[in-house]
Each structure stands twice: as structure tokens, then as C-alpha cells.
C-alpha positions as CSV (number, residue, x, y, z in Angstrom):
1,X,0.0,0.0,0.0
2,X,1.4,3.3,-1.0
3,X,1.8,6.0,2.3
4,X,1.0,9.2,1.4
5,X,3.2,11.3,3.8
6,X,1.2,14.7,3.3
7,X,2.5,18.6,3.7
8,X,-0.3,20.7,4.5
9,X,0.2,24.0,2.8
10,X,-2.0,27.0,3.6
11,X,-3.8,26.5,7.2
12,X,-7.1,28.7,6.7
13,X,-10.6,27.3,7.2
14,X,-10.5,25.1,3.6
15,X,-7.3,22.8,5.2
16,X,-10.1,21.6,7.4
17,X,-12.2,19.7,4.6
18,X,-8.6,18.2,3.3
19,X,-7.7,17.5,6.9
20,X,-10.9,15.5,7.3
21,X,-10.6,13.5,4.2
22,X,-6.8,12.8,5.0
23,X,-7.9,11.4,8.5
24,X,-10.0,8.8,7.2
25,X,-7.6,7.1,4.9
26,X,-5.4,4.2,6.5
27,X,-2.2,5.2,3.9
28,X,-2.2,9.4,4.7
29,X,-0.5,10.9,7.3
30,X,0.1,14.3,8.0
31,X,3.3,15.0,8.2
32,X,3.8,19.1,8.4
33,X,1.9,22.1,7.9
34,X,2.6,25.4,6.2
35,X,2.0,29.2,6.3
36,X,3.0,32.2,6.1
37,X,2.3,33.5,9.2
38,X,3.3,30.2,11.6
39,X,0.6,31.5,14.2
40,X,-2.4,30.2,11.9
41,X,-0.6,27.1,11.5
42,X,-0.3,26.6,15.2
43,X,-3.9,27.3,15.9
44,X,-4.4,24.6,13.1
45,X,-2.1,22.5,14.9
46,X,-4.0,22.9,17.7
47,X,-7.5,22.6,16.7
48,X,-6.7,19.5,15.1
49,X,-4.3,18.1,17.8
50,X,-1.5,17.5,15.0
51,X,1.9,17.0,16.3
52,X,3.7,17.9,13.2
53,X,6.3,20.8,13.0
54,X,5.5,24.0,11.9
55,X,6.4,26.3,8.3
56,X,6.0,29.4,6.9
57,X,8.7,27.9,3.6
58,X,7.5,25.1,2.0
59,X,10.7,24.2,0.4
60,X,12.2,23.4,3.8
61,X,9.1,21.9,5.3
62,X,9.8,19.2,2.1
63,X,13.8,18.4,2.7
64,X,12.7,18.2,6.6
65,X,9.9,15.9,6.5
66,X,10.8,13.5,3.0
67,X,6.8,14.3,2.3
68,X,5.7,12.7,-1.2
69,X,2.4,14.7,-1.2
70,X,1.4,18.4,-0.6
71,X,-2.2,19.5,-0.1
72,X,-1.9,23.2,-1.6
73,X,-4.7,24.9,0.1
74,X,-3.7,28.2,-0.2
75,X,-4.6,31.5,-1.7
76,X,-5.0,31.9,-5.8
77,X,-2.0,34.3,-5.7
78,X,0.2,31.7,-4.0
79,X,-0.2,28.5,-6.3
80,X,1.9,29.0,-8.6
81,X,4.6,29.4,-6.2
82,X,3.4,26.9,-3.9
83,X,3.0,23.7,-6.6
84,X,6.3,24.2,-8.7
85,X,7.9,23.8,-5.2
86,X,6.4,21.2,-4.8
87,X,6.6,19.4,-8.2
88,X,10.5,20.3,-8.2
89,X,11.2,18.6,-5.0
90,X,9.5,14.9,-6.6
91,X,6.2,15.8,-4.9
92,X,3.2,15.2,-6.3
93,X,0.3,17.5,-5.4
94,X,-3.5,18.4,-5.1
95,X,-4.9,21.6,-4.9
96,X,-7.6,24.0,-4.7
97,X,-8.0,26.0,-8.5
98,X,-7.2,27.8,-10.0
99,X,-3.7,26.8,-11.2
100,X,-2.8,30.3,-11.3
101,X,-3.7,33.7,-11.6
102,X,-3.4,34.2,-15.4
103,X,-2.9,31.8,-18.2
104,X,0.9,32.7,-18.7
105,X,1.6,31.3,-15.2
106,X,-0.9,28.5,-15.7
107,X,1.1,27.0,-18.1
108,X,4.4,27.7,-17.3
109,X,2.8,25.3,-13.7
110,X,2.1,22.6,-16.3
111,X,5.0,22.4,-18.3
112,X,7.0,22.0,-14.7
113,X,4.5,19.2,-14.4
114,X,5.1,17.3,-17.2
115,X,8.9,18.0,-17.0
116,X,9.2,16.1,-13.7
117,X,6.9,13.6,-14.2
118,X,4.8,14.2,-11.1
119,X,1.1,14.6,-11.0
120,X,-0.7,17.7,-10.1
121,X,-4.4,17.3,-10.0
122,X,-6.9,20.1,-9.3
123,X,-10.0,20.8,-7.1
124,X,-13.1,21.0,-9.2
125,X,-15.3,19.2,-6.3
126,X,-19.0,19.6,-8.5
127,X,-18.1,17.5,-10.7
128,X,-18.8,15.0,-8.0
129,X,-22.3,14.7,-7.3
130,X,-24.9,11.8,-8.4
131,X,-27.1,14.3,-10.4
132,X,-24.2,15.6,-12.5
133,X,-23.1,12.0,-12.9
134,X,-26.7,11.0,-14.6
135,X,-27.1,14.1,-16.7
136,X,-23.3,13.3,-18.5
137,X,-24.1,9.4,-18.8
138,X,-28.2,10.4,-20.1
139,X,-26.2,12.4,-23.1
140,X,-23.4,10.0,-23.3
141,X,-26.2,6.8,-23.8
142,X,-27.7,9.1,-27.1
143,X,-31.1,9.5,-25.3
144,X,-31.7,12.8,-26.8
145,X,-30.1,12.3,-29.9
146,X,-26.7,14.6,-30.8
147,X,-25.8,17.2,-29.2
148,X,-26.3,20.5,-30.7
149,X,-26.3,23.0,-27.6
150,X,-26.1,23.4,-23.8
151,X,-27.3,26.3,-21.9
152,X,-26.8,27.0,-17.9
153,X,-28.8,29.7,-15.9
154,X,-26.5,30.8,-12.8
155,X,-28.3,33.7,-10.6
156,X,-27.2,34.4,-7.3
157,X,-26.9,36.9,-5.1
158,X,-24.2,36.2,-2.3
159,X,-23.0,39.4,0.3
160,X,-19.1,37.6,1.1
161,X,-17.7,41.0,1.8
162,X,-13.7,40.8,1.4
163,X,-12.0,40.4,-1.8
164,X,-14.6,39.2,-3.9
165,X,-16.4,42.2,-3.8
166,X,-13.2,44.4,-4.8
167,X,-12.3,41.7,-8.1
168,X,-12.6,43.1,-11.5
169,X,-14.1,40.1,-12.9
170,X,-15.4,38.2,-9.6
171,X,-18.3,36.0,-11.4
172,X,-16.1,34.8,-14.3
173,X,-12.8,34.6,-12.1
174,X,-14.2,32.8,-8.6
175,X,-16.8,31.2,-9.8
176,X,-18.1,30.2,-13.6
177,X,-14.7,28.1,-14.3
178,X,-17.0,26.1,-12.0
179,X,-19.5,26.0,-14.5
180,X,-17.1,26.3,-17.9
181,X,-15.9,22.7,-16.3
182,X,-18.9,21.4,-15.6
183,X,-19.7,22.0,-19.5
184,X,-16.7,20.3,-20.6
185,X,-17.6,17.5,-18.3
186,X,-21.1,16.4,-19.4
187,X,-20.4,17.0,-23.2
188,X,-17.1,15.8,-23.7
189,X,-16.2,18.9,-25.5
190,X,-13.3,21.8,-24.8
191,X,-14.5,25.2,-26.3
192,X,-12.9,26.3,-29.5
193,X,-14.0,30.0,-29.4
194,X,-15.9,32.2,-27.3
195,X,-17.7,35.5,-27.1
196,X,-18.6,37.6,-23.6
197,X,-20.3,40.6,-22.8
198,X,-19.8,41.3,-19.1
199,X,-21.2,44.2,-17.2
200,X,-22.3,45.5,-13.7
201,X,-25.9,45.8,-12.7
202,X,-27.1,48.6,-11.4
203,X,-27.8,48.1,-7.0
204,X,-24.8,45.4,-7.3
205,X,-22.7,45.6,-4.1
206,X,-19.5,44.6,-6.7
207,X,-16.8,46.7,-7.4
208,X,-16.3,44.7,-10.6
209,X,-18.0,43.6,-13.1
210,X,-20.7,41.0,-11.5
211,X,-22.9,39.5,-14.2
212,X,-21.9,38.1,-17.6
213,X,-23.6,36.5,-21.1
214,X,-21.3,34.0,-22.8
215,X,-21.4,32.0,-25.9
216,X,-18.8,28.9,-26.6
217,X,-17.9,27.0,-29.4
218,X,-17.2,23.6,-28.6
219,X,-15.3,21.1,-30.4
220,X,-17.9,18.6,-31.5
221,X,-19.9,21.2,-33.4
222,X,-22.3,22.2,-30.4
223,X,-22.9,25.9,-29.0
224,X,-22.8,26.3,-25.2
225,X,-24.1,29.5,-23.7
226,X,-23.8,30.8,-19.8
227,X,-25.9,33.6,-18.8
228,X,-24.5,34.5,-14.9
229,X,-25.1,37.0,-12.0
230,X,-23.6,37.2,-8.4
231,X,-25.9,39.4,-7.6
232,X,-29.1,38.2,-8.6
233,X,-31.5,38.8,-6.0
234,X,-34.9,36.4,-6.1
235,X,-35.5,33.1,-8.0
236,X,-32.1,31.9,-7.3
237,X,-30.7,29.3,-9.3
238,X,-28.8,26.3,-7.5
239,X,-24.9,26.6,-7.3
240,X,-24.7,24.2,-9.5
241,X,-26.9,26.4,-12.4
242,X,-29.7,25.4,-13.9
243,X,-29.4,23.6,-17.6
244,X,-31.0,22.6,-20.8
245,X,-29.6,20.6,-23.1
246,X,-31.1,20.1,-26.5
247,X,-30.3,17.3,-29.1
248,X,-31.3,16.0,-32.4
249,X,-33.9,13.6,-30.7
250,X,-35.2,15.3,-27.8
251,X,-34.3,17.9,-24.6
252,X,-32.6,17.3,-20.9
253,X,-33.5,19.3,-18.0
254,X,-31.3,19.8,-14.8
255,X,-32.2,22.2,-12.4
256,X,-28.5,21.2,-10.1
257,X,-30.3,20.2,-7.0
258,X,-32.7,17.3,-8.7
259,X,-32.2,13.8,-10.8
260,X,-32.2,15.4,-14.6
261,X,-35.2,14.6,-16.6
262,X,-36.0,14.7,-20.6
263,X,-38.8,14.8,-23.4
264,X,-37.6,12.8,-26.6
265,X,-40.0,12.2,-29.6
266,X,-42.2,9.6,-29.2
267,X,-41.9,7.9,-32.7
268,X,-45.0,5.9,-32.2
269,X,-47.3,9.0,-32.1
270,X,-48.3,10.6,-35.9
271,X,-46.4,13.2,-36.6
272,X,-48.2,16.5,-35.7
273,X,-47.0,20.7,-35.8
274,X,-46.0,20.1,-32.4
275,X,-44.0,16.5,-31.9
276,X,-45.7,14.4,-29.1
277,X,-42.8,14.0,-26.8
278,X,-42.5,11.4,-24.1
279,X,-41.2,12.0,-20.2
280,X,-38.6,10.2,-18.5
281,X,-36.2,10.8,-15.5
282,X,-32.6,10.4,-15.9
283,X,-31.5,6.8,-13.5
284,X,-28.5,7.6,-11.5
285,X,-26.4,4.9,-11.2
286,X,-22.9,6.4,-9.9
287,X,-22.2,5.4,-6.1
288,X,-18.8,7.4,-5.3
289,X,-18.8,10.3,-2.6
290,X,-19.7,13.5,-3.5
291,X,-18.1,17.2,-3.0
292,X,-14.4,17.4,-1.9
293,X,-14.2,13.3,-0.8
294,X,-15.4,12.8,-4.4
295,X,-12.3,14.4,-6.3
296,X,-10.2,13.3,-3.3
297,X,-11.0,9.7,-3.9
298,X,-10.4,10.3,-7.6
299,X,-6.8,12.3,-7.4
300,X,-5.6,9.5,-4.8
301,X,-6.6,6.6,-6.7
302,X,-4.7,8.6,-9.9
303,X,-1.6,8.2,-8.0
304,X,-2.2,4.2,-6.6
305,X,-3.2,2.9,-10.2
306,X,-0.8,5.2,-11.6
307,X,-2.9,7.0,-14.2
308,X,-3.8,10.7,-15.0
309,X,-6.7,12.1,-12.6
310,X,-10.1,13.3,-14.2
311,X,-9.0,16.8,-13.2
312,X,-5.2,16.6,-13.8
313,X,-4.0,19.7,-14.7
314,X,-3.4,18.6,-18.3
315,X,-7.2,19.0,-18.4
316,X,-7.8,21.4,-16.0
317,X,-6.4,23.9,-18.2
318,X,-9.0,23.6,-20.8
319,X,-11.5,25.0,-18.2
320,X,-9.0,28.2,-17.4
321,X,-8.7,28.6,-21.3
322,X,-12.2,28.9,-20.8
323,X,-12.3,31.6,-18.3
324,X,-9.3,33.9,-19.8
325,X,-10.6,33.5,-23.0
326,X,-14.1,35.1,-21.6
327,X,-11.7,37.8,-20.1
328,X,-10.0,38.8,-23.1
329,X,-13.1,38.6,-25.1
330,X,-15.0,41.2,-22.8
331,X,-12.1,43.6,-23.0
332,X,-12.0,43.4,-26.7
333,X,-15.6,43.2,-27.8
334,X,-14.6,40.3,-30.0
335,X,-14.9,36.5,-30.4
336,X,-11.5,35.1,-29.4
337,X,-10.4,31.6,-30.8
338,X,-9.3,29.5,-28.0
């Protein structure tokens, strides 16, 4: 059995969900924890009555401990930094997205990955839920025919306070790569171009700009639109969006709280102005765990059956692509090609 002899990096309130998933496995151990400031690693030390030493540099928290594994749960700003440590020292980690702050840095992080050979696998926790699951095997089984669109509804109206509400782009930067990703996964398509028009309502509580309308071009011919707001308040949508995806046969339905459901043609019916459809609910069949312990069980089981992770960051970075391409598109008023 392979021990996972983990370095802890970043000790805010997140560590705690990857504390609690380490805990559980026979083959992890916790082996240090790092921070910048070495009082908030103490108090996590303490909370968590870990007797590990203490860092605020990762690179000698690695040489001093012979870790294999780092948990990089700190801030956006600090990944880049944090993982190519990491992968340089013959560690292989997990971490929270994005793989860095632009898409310069993003792939200068890969390239170090595939130059050492270590795997670097990243956070993209709603992809694991059972609903998701069943909408991407209903369109994988051809139930509703080909593919020719996918649409998702995300309104919201969350008061965080901090730095969200002083980002430029906080919708399409924290939180629709969520989304973009979530695309990618139940199609089995990367976007090819896109086009975004972002703005700021008026009443929104955002310094930047808080809402957005996004078309995609995917690579199997099919057109993916977002519409988003984060500050949407009323008739919320789930976190998760709310979708429709048409096809050649018929049209699924996820609302991303629910089992998906569909309406295909019902090709025993005479063919009438308006097709007689007929109704079904999408089975669910996938048993893993959902959230965090979901992509957890997925990047450990990458490194014990020595394979590439769903959300290695060989993929991850077609979701990002997705996100800075939206970015540049906004600033330009064009359609970029991705």
C-alpha cells in the first residue's frame, strides 16, 4: 500500500475539509503544515491536535519531513509558487483552483508538471455529485439524440464581503470556471472560441463587473451558452446552475439540486405541428462520494493505479482557457479563438 506522507500547505478554514478526508484514509499521514504566518498554523495545529512541526517555507518543510504529497490549500495568488515547489522537490500535489492567476503562469505550472513527471491534479469538487453524474451518462447513452447546444442559468446573489467584492471580474474569475468545467464534463467537448459581454448591474454591491452572457464553441460542433449573475436577487438558481440541453432527438433538464429529466419524440405517435414527446427521469447509477471526498477519492486513486486524474491539470487547463478567454473577449468586444 502506497503512504502518502502529506505537507499541508495554507492553514485557513478550507485545510479543514482536506484535513478531514486525510484522516479517514489508512495510507495518509500528515506530516507538516505550512503558512505564512506560523501562528495560523499553530492554531491549526491545535484545533486538530497535530503534532507535526511547523512552516512558513514550503521548500524546507519538504527536505525536513521527506513528504511525497502536498495539499496546496492556499490562496490563488500563491499557487503558482506553492506547486512548482512542490513538483521540483519529486512531490506530487493536489490543490484547490485555480492553477494560477493568469494563463501565462498556468502553463508555465504545467510544463514544470510534465517536466518532472509528477502529477498535479486540481479541485473541481462539482463534478462530484450523483445528479451531475446521470445528466453526463443520459447524453453520453444518445437519449436525446446529438448534441447541438447546452445552456446554464447561474443567478445568485451572495453578500461575502472581502475580496470578492473588490475583483474586477469576480463572477467569471471565482466562480463560472466552476461552470465552464462542468460544461466540458457532461459534453465531452473543450471550447474552441468564445464571445462575452460582461457588465455591472445597477444596485450590485460589486466593485467589478458581476454578471456576464457567454457564448462557446465547442469542439464537437455544439454551442454552449452561460448567462450568470452574483448578484441576482430572487428566484435563485442552485450553485450548481440550472441547464437545458437540447439534441437531435429530444431535450434534458437539470435544475442542479434534482435527478435530470428529458422529453424525446415519441416515434409511435403521428407526426403532428408540435411533436408528441414522451417524459422520462434520468437513473443515476454512480455510487462514489460526493463534494471534496469525491475528487479526493479520484486524485488518490490517480496516484495508486498510476494514471492521470479526471481533473489533472493537463485537463484542468481547458476550463481556465475557458475563463481567460471570456476575459480577453470582454475587454476586446470580439470572439477570441481558444
Amino acid at each position: 500500500m502506497t503512504l502518502h506522507k502529506i505537507v499541508v500547505a495554507g492553514c485557513g478554514n478550507m485545510s479543514n475539509t482536506w484535513l478531514d478526508y486525510a484522516e479517514q484514509r489508512d495510507n495518509a499521514e500528515i506530516v507538516g503544515l505550512v503558512d505564512v504566518s506560523l501562528d495560523a498554523a499553530k492554531v491549526l495545529a491545535e484545533r486538530r491536535n497535530l503534532q507535526v512541526p511547523l512552516f512558513s517555507d514550503l521548500s524546507r518543510a519538504l527536505s525536513e519531513t521527506n513528504a511525497n504529497l502536498v495539499f496546496d490549500v492556499t490562496i490563488p495568488a500563491a499557487h503558482k509558487q506553492i506547486v512548482t515547489t512542490a513538483l521540483e522537490a519529486g512531490c506530487n500535489v493536489f490543490g484547490e483552483k485555480p492553477i494560477a492567476e493568469s494563463l501565462e503562469d498556468a502553463r508555465k505550472v504545467l510544463k514544470v508538471a510534465q517536466e518532472t513527471g509528477k502529477k498535479y491534479t486540481v479541485m473541481q469538487n462539482r463534478r462530484y455529485n450523483k445528479q451531475i453524474r446521470a445528466l453526463r451518462d443520459l447524453l453520453a447513452s444518445g437519449s436525446i439524440g446529438t448534441i447541438d447546444s447546452l445552456h446554464a442559468d447561474f443567478f445568485l446573489g451572495p453578500h461575502f464581503g472581502g475580496f470578492r467584492d473588490e475583483m474586477n471580474s469576480p463572477l467569471i474569475v471565482d466562480m463560472a470556471i466552476h461552470t465552464f468545467d462542468q460544461a466540458r464534463f457532461i459534453s465531452g467537448a473543450d471550447a474552441v472560441s468564445v464571445y462575452c459581454h460582461e457588465f455591472n448591474p445597477l444596485g450590485s454591491w460589486y466593485k467589478g463587473n458581476a454578471s456576464a452572457i457567454i457564448i462557446y464553441e465547442m469542439s464537437d460542433g455544439s454551442v454552449f451558452s452561460y448567462r450568470g449573475s452574483w448578484c441576482a436577487e430572487g428566484l435563485n438558481t442552485s450553485w450548481e446552475s440550472d441547464w437545458r440541453v437540447t439534441g437531435s432527438k429530444g431535450t434534458a433538464r437539470w435544475d442542479g439540486s434534482n435527478l435530470p429529466f428529458y422529453e424525446v419524440v415519441d416515434t409511435t405517435r403521428p407526426i403532428q405541428f408540435m411533436s408528441k414527446t414522451k417524459f422520462e427521469t434520468a437513473p443515476s447509477t454512480w455510487e462514489g462520494r460526493e463534494g471534496h471526498w469525491g475528487c479526493l477519492d479520484e486524485m488518490f486513486g490517480s496516484i495508486e493505479e498510476n494514471r492521470l486524474a479526471e481533473t489533472d491539470c493537463t485537463d484542468n487547463i481547458k476550463s481556465m482557457e475557458m475563463v481567460f478567454g471570456a476575459l480577453e473577449s470582454a475587454k476586446s468586444g470580439q470572439k477570441i479563438l481558444l
